[in-house]
Each structure stands twice: as structure tokens, then as C-alpha cells.
C-alpha positions in Angstrom: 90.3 108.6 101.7 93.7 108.7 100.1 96.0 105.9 100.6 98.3 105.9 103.8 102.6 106.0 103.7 104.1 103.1 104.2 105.7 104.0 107.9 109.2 103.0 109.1 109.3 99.9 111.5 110.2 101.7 114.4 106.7 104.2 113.9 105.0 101.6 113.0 104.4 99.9 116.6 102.5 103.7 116.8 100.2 103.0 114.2 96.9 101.7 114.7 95.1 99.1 112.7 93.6 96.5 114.3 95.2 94.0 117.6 98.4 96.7 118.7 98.2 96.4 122.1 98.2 99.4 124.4 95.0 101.1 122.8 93.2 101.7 125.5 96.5 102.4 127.9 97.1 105.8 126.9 97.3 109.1 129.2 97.2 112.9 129.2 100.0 114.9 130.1 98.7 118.1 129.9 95.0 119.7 130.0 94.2 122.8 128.0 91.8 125.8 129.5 89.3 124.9 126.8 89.2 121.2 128.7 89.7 122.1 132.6 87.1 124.2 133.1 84.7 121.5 132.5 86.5 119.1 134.9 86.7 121.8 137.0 82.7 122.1 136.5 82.3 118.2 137.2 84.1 118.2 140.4 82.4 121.1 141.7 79.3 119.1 141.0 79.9 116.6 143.1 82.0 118.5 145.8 80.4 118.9 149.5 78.8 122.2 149.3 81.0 122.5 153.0 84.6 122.2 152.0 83.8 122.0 148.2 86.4 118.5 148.6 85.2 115.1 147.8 84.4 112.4 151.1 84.1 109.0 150.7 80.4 108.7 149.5 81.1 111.3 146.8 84.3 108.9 145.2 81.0 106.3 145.2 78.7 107.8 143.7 80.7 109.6 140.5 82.0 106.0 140.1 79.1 103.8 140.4 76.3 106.0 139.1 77.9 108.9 136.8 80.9 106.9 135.5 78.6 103.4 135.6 82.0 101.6 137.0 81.3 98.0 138.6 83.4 97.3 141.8 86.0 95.0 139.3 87.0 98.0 136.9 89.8 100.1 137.4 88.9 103.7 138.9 92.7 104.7 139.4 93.1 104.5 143.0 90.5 106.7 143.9 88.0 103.9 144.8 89.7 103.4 147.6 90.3 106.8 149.0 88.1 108.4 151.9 88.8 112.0 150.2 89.8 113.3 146.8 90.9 117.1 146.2 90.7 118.2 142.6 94.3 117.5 141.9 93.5 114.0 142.5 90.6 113.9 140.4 92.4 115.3 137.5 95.4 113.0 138.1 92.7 110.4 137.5 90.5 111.7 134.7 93.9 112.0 132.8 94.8 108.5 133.7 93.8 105.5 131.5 90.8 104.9 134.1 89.2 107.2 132.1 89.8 106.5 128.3 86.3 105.4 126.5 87.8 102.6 125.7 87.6 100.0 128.4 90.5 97.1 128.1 89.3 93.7 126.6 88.5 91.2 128.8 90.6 88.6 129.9 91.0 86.4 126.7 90.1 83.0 126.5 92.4 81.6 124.0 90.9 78.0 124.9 88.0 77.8 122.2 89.0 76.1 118.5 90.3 78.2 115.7 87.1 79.1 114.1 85.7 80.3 117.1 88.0 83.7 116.9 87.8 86.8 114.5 91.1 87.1 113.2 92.7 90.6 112.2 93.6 89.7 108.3 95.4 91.9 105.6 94.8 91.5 102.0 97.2 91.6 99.2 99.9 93.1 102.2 103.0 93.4 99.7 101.3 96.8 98.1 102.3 99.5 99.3 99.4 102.1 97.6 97.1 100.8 94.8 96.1 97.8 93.2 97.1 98.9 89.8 100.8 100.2 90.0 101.9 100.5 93.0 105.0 99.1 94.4 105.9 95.9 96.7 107.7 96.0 99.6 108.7 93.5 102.9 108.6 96.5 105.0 104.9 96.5 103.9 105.0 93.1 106.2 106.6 94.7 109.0 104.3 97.2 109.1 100.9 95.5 109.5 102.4 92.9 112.0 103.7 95.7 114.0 100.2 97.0 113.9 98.6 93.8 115.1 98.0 92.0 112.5 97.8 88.2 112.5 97.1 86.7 108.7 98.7 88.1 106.1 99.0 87.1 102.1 101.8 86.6 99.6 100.9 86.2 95.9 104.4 84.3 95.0 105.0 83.8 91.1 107.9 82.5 89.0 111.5 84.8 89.8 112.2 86.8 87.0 116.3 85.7 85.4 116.5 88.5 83.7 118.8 90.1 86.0 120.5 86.8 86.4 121.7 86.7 83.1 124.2 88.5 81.0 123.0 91.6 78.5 124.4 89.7 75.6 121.5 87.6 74.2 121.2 84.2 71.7 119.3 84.4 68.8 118.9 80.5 69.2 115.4 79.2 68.7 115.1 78.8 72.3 116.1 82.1 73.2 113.2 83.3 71.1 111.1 80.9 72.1 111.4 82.5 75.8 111.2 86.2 74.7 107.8 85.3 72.7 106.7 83.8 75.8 107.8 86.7 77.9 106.2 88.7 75.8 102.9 87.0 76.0 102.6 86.8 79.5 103.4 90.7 79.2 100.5 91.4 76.5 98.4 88.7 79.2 99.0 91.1 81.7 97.6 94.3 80.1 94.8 92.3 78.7 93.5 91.1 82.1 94.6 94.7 83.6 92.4 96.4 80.8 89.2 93.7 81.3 88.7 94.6 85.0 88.8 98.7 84.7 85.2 100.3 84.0 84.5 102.0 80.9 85.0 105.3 81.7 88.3 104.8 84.1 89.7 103.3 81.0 89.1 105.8 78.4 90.2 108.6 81.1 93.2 106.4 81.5 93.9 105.8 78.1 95.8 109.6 77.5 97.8 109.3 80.3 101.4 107.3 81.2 99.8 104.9 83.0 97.2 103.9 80.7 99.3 103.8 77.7 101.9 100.9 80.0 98.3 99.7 80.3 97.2 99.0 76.7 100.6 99.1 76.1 100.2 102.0 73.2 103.0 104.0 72.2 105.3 102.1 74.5 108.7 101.0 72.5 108.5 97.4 71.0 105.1 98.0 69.8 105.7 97.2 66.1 104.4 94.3 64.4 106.9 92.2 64.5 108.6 93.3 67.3 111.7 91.3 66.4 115.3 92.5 66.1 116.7 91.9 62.7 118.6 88.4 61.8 122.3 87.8 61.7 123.8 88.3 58.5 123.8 85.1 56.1 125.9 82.8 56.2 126.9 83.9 59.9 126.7 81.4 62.6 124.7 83.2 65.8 126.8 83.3 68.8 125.9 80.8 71.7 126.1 81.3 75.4 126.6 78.8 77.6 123.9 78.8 80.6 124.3 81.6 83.3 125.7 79.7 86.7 123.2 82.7 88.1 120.3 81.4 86.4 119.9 77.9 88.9 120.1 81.0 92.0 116.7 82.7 90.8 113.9 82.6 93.6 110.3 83.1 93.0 109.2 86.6 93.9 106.2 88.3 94.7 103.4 90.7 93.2 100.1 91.4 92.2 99.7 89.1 89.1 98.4 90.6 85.8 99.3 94.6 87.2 102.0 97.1 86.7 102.9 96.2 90.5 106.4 96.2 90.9 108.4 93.1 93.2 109.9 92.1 95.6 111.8 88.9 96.4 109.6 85.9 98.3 113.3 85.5 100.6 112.8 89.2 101.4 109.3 88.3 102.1 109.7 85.8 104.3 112.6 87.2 106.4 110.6 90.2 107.3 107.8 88.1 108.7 109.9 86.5 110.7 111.9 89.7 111.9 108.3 90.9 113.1 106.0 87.9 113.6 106.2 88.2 117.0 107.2 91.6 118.5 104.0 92.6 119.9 102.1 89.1 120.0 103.0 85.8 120.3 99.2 84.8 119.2 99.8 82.2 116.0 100.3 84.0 112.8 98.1 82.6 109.9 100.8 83.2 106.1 98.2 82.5 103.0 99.9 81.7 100.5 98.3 82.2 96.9 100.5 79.9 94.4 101.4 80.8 91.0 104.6 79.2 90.5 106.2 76.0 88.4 107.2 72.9 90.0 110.8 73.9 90.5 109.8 77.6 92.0 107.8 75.5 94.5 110.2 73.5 95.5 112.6 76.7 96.2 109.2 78.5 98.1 109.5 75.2 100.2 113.5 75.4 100.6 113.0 79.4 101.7 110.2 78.6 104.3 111.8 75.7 106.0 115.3 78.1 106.0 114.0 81.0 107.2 111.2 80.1 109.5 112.7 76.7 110.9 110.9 76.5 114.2 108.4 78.7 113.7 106.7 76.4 111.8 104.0 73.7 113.1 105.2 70.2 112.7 103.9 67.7 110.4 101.6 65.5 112.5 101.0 61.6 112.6 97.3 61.9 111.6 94.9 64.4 110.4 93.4 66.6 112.9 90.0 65.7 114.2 89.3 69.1 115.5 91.4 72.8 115.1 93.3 73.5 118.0 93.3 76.3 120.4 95.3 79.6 119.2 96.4 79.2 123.2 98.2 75.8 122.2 100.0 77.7 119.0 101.6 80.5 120.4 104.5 81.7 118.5 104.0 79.7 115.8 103.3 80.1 111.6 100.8 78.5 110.4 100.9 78.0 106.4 97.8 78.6 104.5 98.7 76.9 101.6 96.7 75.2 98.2 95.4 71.6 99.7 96.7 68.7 97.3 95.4 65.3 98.9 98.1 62.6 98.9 96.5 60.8 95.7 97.1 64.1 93.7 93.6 64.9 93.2 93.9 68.5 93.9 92.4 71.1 91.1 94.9 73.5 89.9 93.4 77.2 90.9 91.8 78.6 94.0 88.7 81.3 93.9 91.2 83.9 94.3 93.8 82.9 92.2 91.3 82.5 89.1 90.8 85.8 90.0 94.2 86.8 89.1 94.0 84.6 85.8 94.2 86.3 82.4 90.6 86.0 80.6 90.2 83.2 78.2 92.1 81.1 81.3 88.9 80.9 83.7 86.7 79.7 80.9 86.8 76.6 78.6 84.7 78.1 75.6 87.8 80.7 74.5 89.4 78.7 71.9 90.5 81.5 69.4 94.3 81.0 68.4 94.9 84.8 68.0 94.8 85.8 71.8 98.2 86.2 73.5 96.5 84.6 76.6 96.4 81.1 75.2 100.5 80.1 75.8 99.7 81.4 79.2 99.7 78.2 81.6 97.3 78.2 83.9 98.7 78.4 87.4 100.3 75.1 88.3 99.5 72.2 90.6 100.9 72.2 94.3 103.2 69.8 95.0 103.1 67.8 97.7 105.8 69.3 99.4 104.1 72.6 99.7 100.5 71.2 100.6 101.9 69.7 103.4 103.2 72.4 105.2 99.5 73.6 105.1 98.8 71.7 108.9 95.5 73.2 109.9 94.8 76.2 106.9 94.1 73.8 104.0 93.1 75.8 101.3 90.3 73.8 99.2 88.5 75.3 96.1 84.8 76.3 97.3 81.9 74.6 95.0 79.4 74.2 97.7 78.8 74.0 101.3 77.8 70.7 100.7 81.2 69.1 98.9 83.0 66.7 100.9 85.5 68.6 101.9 83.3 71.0 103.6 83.4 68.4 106.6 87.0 68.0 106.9 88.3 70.2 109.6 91.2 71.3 108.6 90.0 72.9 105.2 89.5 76.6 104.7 87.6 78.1 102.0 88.5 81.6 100.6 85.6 83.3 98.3 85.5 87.4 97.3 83.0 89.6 98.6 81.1 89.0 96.2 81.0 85.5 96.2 80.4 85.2 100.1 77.4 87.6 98.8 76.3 84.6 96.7 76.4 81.7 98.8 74.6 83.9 101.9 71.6 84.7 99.1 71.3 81.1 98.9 72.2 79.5 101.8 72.1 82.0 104.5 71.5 79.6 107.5 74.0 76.9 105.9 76.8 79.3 105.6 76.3 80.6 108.9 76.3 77.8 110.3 79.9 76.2 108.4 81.4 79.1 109.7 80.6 78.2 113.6 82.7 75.2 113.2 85.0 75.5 110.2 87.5 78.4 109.0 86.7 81.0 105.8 88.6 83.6 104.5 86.8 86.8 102.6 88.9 89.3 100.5 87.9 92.9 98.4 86.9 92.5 95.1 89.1 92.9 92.4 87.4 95.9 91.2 88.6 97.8 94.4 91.7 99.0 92.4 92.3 102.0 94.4 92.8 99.2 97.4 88.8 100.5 99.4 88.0 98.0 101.4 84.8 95.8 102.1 82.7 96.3 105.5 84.4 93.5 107.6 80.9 93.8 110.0 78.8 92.4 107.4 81.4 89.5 107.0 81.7 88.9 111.1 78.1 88.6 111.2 78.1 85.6 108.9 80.8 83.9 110.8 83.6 84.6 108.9 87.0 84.5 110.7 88.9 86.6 108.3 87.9 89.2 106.4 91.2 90.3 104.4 91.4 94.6 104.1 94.1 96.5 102.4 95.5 97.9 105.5 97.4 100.2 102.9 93.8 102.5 103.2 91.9 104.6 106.1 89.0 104.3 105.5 85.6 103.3 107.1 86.8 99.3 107.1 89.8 99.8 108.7 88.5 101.8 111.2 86.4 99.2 112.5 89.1 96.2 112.3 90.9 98.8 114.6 87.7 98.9 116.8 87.3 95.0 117.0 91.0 94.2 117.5 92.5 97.1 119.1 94.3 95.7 122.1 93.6 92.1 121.3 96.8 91.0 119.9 94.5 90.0 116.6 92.6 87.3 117.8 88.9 88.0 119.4 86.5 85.7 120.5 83.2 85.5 119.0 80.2 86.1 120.6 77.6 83.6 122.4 75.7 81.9 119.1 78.4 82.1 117.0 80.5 79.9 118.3 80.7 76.0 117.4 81.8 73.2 119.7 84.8 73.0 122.2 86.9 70.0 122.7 87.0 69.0 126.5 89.1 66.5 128.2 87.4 63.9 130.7 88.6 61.0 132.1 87.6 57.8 130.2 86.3 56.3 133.7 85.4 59.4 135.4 88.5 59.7 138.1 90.4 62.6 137.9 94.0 62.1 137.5 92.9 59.1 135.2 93.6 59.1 130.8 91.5 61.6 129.6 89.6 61.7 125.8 88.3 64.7 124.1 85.1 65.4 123.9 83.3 68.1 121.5 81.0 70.1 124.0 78.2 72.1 122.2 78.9 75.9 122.8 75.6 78.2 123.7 73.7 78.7 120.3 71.5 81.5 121.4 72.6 85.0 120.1 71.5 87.8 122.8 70.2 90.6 121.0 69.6 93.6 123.1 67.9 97.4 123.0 70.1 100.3 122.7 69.6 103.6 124.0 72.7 106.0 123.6 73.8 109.7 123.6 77.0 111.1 123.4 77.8 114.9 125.0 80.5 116.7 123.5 82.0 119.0 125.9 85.0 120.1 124.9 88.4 118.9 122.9 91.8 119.2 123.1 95.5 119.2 120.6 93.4 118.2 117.5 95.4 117.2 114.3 94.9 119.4 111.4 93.6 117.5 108.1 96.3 115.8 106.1 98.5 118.3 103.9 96.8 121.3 105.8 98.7 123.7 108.1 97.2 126.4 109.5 95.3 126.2 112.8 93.4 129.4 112.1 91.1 128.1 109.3 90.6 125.0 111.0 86.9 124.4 111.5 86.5 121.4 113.5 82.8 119.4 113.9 81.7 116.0 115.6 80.5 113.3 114.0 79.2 110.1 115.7 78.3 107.3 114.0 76.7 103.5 115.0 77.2 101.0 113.4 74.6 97.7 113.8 72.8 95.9 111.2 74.3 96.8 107.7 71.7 97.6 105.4 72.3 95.0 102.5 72.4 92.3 105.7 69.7 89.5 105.8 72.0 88.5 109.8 68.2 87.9 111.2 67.1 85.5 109.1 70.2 83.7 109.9 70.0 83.7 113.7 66.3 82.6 113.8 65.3 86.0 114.9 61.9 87.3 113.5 61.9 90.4 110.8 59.0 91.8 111.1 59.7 94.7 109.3 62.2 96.8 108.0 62.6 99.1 111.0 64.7 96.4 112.7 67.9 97.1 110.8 69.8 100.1 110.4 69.3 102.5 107.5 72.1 104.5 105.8 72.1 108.1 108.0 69.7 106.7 110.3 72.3 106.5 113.7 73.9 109.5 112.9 74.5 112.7 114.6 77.0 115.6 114.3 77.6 118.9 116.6 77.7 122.4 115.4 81.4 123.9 113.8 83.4 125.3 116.1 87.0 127.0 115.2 90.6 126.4 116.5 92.3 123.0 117.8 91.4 123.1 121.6 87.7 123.8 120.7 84.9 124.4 123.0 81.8 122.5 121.7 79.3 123.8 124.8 78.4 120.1 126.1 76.6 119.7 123.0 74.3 117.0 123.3 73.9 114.3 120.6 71.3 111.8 120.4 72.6 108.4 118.7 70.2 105.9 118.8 67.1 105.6 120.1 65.4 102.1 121.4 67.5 100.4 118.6 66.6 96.7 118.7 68.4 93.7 118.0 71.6 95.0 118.5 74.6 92.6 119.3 77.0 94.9 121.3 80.5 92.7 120.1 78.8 93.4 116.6 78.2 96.8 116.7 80.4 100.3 116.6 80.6 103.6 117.8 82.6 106.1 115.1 83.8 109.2 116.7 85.2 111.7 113.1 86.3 114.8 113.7 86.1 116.5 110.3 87.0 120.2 109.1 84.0 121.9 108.0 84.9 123.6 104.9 83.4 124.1 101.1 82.7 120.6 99.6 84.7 117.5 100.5 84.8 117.8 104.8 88.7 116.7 105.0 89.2 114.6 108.0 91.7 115.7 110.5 90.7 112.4 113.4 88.9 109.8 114.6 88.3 106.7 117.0 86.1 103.7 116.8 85.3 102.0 119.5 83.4 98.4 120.2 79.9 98.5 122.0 80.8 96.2 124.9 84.2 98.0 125.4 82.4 102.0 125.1 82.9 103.0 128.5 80.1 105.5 130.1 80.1 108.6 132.0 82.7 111.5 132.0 85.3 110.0 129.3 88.2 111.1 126.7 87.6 109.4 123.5 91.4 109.2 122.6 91.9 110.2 118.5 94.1 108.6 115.8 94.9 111.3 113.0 94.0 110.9 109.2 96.2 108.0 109.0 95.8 105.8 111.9 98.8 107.3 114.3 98.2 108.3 117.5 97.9 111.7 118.2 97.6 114.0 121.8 94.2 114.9 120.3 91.5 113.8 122.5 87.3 114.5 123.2 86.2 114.8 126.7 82.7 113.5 126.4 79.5 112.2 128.6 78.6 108.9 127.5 74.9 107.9 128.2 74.8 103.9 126.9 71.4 101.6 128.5 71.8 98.1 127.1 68.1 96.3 127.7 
């Protein structure tokens, strides 16, 4: 899917993504023919056969049998009525009593830290690509407007360049700097180069970008690459030092690209502009730190500026247990490089090696001819910085058996791939760190056009946040939006997932007395149930054409549902104790998949098409699992999408609904489905 435009702040708040609130809130305001006649079908139904009205017993049973409604939900105010005319029951089938999505439940916000999924961005400066594309702060408006609650800043040495004057020395200094620069440039291209494929690089290689790539053809590509000397016997001309020079601030990009920057001030002001608009749920800022001493000591001057009491304070002691995101309400909590107080800290995180030129991640490249070998690698947090990292201490991951794998403030934060490694290994090990400690999980560097990961296959293991490029639809972003929408960012985990909760006692057992904490085992049996669900299309209504396309007349829309359970590459059973017995007990690609016939026009008629999802599906986890609702235009190859919903298991309302849409990029639309939702959880 193609990568989405950065929106204004103000459109943002209408942009879906994953923990906006008001997701499930939404109404109709007006109902096309294609629509009413079926309502008008479904009340007839259920009408006395005397005065074709609705009485009392016929409100009960649409609600409690055909619209499976317990007594608590909300039914409008119909529940309560003795008799309903048809104007009624449309005012309340256009209502939000009737969206397929049901509102969360009442959140607990009590449990510890790790005990919540956590809606997470990755890389959030880019606005587009991995590769070129630029950085922006309103990129950080955007995804907390959206809901998001963790979001990353790669922060590097500012650049004086536009500090200082045009004039230049031809001191031994000033050359000294411009070789460098000119390393860390060739550095840059190298690493750039050494992560594309094969064949992306060789189709790359004839156009602009590649050539900036290789850096063929560009200007300055000589040999020497060095402007010619002063005349003999003339003295060079010396500038004093730029007063602008000691104002440079670090800034921010994707190291070792042709990103473009932005300024870490710029950065951090945004955040706090937005922070807390439409949550005031804890935001978690990770820092990944690639800066010199003196840069960090100007990050630490810009954070305590610009977010002053937004920040935790330092406490007396280390934390014996995370708190609460309840207790940390409107607060930013610094994931930040841990460096213990005796300065044993290693130098690079996972994810910043990552980011390191080549020869850089490994001791054996000695040769004197590569431009990487100047190239520091990134530099030790200072003390200064580490401590503003309170309960996100970022520790380098060897094992899930290192010491610091114990200390509960530590978070680890390994690649996709990586996580992939350790869960080959240590399955039950990792699954069970994660019920008590945090972890973060981010797309491989490979993912250059900024796709994303499947974040279900990373909840299943635990894992708190799972970092996408909210930059791209596409299938993982629809499902963060199905697992936060309406959460403010931070959900619950389910029963078995969860590790222990601090409770306060009295020391003698007399309430009102001094209380201690005590660590309370949380239940560690995951309920795995049968699914049985089927999904009638009736009818739809003001769909959104495919991006880029505008004429209604060709538009050919279909229904595709989707369910997503066990991933396929997923060894979760093994994990939670549960028996494989064979491979039938975990979803295959294509296997929960069902689509109805093409119909034609955007208020299409799709004859209560009946599609059969799944079929006694076992060991299903309904917080776990996802119902897809695409809309696609059926046309000669590629299927453009034109909308879409995705909706939790547990929150999938049933009976007579409207499955509300998002268009192509995650806005809301007036596009909706009015569906029959048949879901039996056994």
C-alpha cells in the first residue's frame, strides 16, 4: 500500500491509527434507498402482524436474541420503551448503539506497566520512506493526535554548517573536519548500499537516487576531492570561531540515509504541544542516542526546558516494581540508554548497531582503506541523560538470563528478527520475561519502504510495544487500529499474560492501619475458546472511491472478511502449555477468508450475501484475534482498496450492525456496511 500524507494537526484528530478515542461513537446522518429497504425489511420482521408496530416483547427480543445485547449494553433508549414505530428504530440503528464496534470496557489502569499493550510508532520523524524521505515534528503531532503513546527520536550530532560563515580556513583543522565530514558522508552511502538487495540496487543505480546513494556522478567525486592550495608564500586567512557555532543543537534523522532533519528543540516542542490532547495516559519518548558528550548535555538542557513538569521525578531509590500507567497520568516517561552509576554501561543498543556503518558492529574489520574506520562508534550516555530514564531503562539484550533481566525497571528492545531468535530458543522464557518486565520490538531495517511487522505475532509473546511506521496502511496498522481504537493507547492484556500486581495490606491486618505492598500472582491460565462466525453482507452505503480514482461509475466494489488468530510462523501454543496436536490448530494463510460477489456503484446492494468465516476454529484468544472488513474495487490486476475496518474479537458486536469504514488512508469516511453478524464463542 502506498505510503500515507502527512495530515495537518487539526485533521489529524480524524485519522485513525491506533488509541483516538471516539471510534466506536460515530453516527449516521442520512440512509440511502440501497440501505433502508433492508431496515425497513428487519422491522417488518419483527413487527406485530396487527398494527405492524413493535410492543414491548418485540424491543426484547431483537435486543436479547437477534442483536445478542446483555441487559448492561447500550440499546439507545429503546430498551426501555413499551412501543417502537420504525422512525424509532431507525433513529436507533443509525445511533452508535449499533456500530460493530462495541466501546472498550471500563479500563483498569491499576495493573503494572508490563501488564498493558502499548500503541508504539517506529522511527516517527519520517514522513514517507526509510531511505529518503524527509523529517518532520508535525510527524509527532500527527501520531499523538492519532492515539499514540511511545514514540522514537533518533537524535545525532547538530550539523554547524549553517552556523558558520561561507568563507572557509584552509588551516589543518579545517581540513581535518571536512575529511571527517566527508567520511561520515562516504559512511553513510556505504551502510545505505550494504542493506539494499541486489537487484533494488542495480535498478537503483541509473536513477537520481541511487547515484546520491553510491554517490556516482555526484560533484566532488574526484580523487582528491580537495580545492587547490593558496599560492606560495601566502599566509591562509584565519577566522576566528563563529559565536553561532556554541548555539548548534543536536538534531534528528534516520542515521546512515538520505533522510533529511529536523531540529531535536523542534522535536521536543511538538511532543509537548500534543502529548496530551486526546489522552492524558503516560507517554513513553525512546530515545536512540547517537550523540557526543557535549550534544548530550544540550539533549538534557532541551528536555528539562521544554518538558519541565511533564517529566517524572528522580526518585530516592530504585523502583522495586513498575507502577501503574493510572499513577502516571500526564506524564513523559524517558526511554533512554541505561548507564549504571559506576559507568559500566556498553556504548550501543540492538537498534542503534543497527544504524552503525559496517566494519563498526564487528571487531575483525581492520582494513585501513575503508572510510568507515574514523567513524566513532556512537558514544557513551552520560549520566545525566541515563537518569532521566526513571522506569524505561534501556539495557543491551544478551540473554534472558543476564542480570539485568531481573531488574525491573530495564527494558530490552530487539528487531523482529531478533525477538524471532530468542522465541526459537527460548519460547517459554521469553514469554514468560515479558509477563513481568517491559520489551520493545521494531521493523527490520530491510523494510525500507517503511511495511510493517504483524504486531499480533509480537502481542502473543508478550511484548508491550511493537514499534510500526505509522507513516503506512497497511495490514499492521490496521490491526494496532483494531487493538487500540478507543483505548487512549494503553490496553490490558488478557488473563495468562499478565504478571503480578502490587497490593496494599495493612502490616497488622486493621484497615486504616500502615499498609506494605505486596506482589499478588495474577491468573496464569490463558482461556482459549471455539469460534464459530459468519458475516451477512446486506447492503452498503457512501463508499470512498480508491485513492487517486474518481469516477463512481467504474467503481466495482467487493467484500472481503478476513480473521486473524494464530499467525502461521507462530509456535504461541507451545508457549501457553497448550497441546499441538497437529497442525489444523493454527491458522493457514487464506484459510479464514471469505469475499462476496462484485457489485457496481457506491451505495451498492450486495443481496444479504452470506459469508462463512470460520468454522469450529479452536484455540482462539478473542483479545488476540481480528476481524478485517476490506472493501476493494474489483478491477484487472492489483484490486485497489477504496476501505476498511478492523475490529477486536471481544469488542465485534453481533446481530443487525454497521461496520463503520476508514478510507485508503486511515480517515474516517460516511462509508459504512450494514451487516448480520453471527459470532458463538464456546
Amino acid at each position: 500500500m502506498a505510503e500515507t500524507a502527512l495530515l495537518p494537526p487539526q485533521e489529524s484528530i480524524h485519522q485513525a491509527g491506533g488509541g483516538q478515542p471516539g471510534a466506536e461513537d460515530r453516527t449516521i446522518k442520512e440512509v440511502k434507498s440501497s440501505t433502508l429497504r433492508y431496515l425497513e425489511q428487519i422491522y417488518a420482521e419483527h413487527a406485530s402482524p396487527l398494527d405492524k408496530q413493535w410492543h414491548k416483547d418485540s424491543i426484547v427480543e431483537f435486543l436479547h436474541h437477534s442483536q445478542a445485547d446483555k441487559v448492561t449494553d447500550a440499546s439507545g433508549d429503546i430498551a426501555g420503551r413499551d412501543g417502537l414505530d420504525f422512525a424509532g428504530f431507525l433513529q436507533y440503528m443509525t445511533s452508535s448503539a449499533a456500530n460493530a464496534l462495541a466501546p472498550p470496557l471500563h479500563q483498569d489502569l491499576s495493573w503494572p506497566l508490563a501488564s498493558y499493550y502499548i500503541s508504539s510508532s517506529h522511527n516517527t520523524y519520517l514522513t514517507g520512506n526509510q531511505l529518503n524521505s524527509a523529517s518532520d515534528a508535525d510527524a509527532y503531532r500527527n501520531v499523538l493526535l492519532r492515539g499514540c503513546r511511545c514514540v522514537e527520536i533518533d537524535v545525532w550530532d547538530g550539523d554547524d554548517s549553517d552556523a558558520e560563515s561561507s568563507d572557509s580556513s584552509d588551516s589543518d583543522e579545517d581540513e581535518d573536519a571536512k575529511e571527517i565530514k566527508a567520511i561520515r558522508k562516504a559512511s553513510r552511502r556505504e551502510k545505505l548500499t550494504s542493506k539494499l538487495p541486489g537487484s533494488l540496487a542495480s535498478r537503483l543505480e541509473k536513477t537520481s537516487i541511487g547515484k546520491r546513494i553510491t554517490g556516482k556522478g555526484s560533484e566532488g567525486s574526484s580523487s582528491t576531492g580537495k580545492k587547490d592550495s593558496p599560492a606560495a608564500g601566502t599566509a591562509p586567512l584565519k577566522k576566528p570561531p563563529s559565536p553561532q557555532a556554541v548555539a548548534v543543537e543536536p538534531r534528528v534523522l534516520h542515521g546512515y540515509t538520505l533522510t533529511k532533519e529536523v531540529s531535536f528543540r523542534d522535536v521536543c516542542e511538538a511532543i509537548r504541544d500534543s502529548a496530551f490532547v486526546v489522552t492524558d495516559l503516560p507517554l513513553i519518548v525512546s530515545l536512540e542516542v547517537h550523540c557526543c558528550q557535549q550534544q548530550q548535555e544540550a539533549m538534557v538542557r532541551i528536555i528539562k526546558q521544554v518538558w519541565a513538569d511533564l517529566l517524572l521525578p528522580h526518585p530516592a531509590d530504585d523502583a522495586k516494581l513498575l507502577p501503574a500507567p493510572g499513577d502516571l497520568r500526564r506524564k513523559i516517561l524517558v526511554k533512554v540508554k541505561y548507564a549504571p552509576p559506576d559507568g559500566s554501561a556498553s556504548a550501543v543498543d540492538e537498534e542503534s548497531e543497527d544504524r552503525l556503518p559496517p566494519d563498526t558492529k564487528t571487531a575483525t574489520s581492520t582494513s585501513s582503506g575503508t572510510a568507515q574506520k574514523k567513524v566513532k562508534k556512537a558514544s557513551k550516555i552520560i549520566q545525566a541523560l541515563s537518569a532521566l530514564g526513571v522506569y524505561t531503562r534501556g539495557v543491551s539484550f544478551k540473554s534472558l538470563s543476564q542480570p539485568e533481566a531481573r531488574m525491573p525497571t530495564h527494558i530490552f528492545s530487539l528487531s523482529e528478527g531478533g525477538v524471532a531468535e530468542v522465541h526459537e530458543n527460548e519460547a517459554a522464557k521469553l514469554f514468560e520475561h515479558n509477563r513481568e518486565y517491559l520489551m520493545r520490538t521494531y521493523p527490520s531495517g530491510m523494510r525500507i519502504g517503511s511495511s510493517n511487522l504483524d504486531p499480533v505475532t509480537f502481542w502473543r509473546k508478550g511484548i508491550q510495544i511493537v514499534a510500526l511506521n505509522w507513516q503506512k496502511w497497511d495490514e499492521g496498522m490496521m490491526l494496532n487500529e483494531g487493538m487500540f481504537a478507543g483505548t487512549g493507547g494503553f490496553v490490558l492484556k488478557p488473563d495468562g499474560y499478565r504478571g503480578k500486581k502490587p497490593i496494599a495490606i495493612p502490616t497488622d491486618g486493621k484497615e486504616g492501619e500502615q499498609k506494605k505492598v505486596v506482589p499478588v500472582p495474577a491468573p496464569g491460565t490463558i482461556l482459549h475458546q471455539t469460534l464459530d462466525l459468519s458475516i451477512t453482507v446486506l447492503a452498503a452505503q457512501n463508499l470512498p472511491l480508491p485513492e487517486d480514482d474518481d469516477k463512481e461509475s467504474g467503481f466495482k466494489p467487493y467484500v472481503k472478511v478476513e480473521l486473524h488468530t494464530e499467525p502461521l510462523h507462530d509456535a504461541h501454543l507451545s508457549v501457553t502449555r497448550t497441546a499441538a496436536s497437529s497442525s489444523n490448530t493454527r491458522a493457514k494463510e487464506g484459510e479464514y477468508k471469505a469475499r462476496t460477489k462484485t457489485q457496481k456503484g457506491v451505495h451498492p446492494d450486495f443481496k444479504s450475501e452470506t459469508l462463512d468465516v470460520a468454522k469450529s476454529v479452536s484455540s482462539v484468544v478473542p483479545e488476540l484475534t481480528f476481524v478485517r472488513f476490506l472493501v476493494k474495487d474489483d478491477e484487472i490486476g492489483r484490486d485497489d482498496l477504496a476501505a476498511w475496518a478492523c475490529v477486536r474479537l471481544d469488542r465485534l458486536r453481533s446481530g443487525y450492525r454497521f461496520v463503520h469504514l476508514l478510507d485508503s488512508e486511515g480517515r474516517e469516511s460516511g462509508g459504512v456496511l450494514l451487516v448480520k453478524i453471527d459470532k458463538k464463542l464456546a
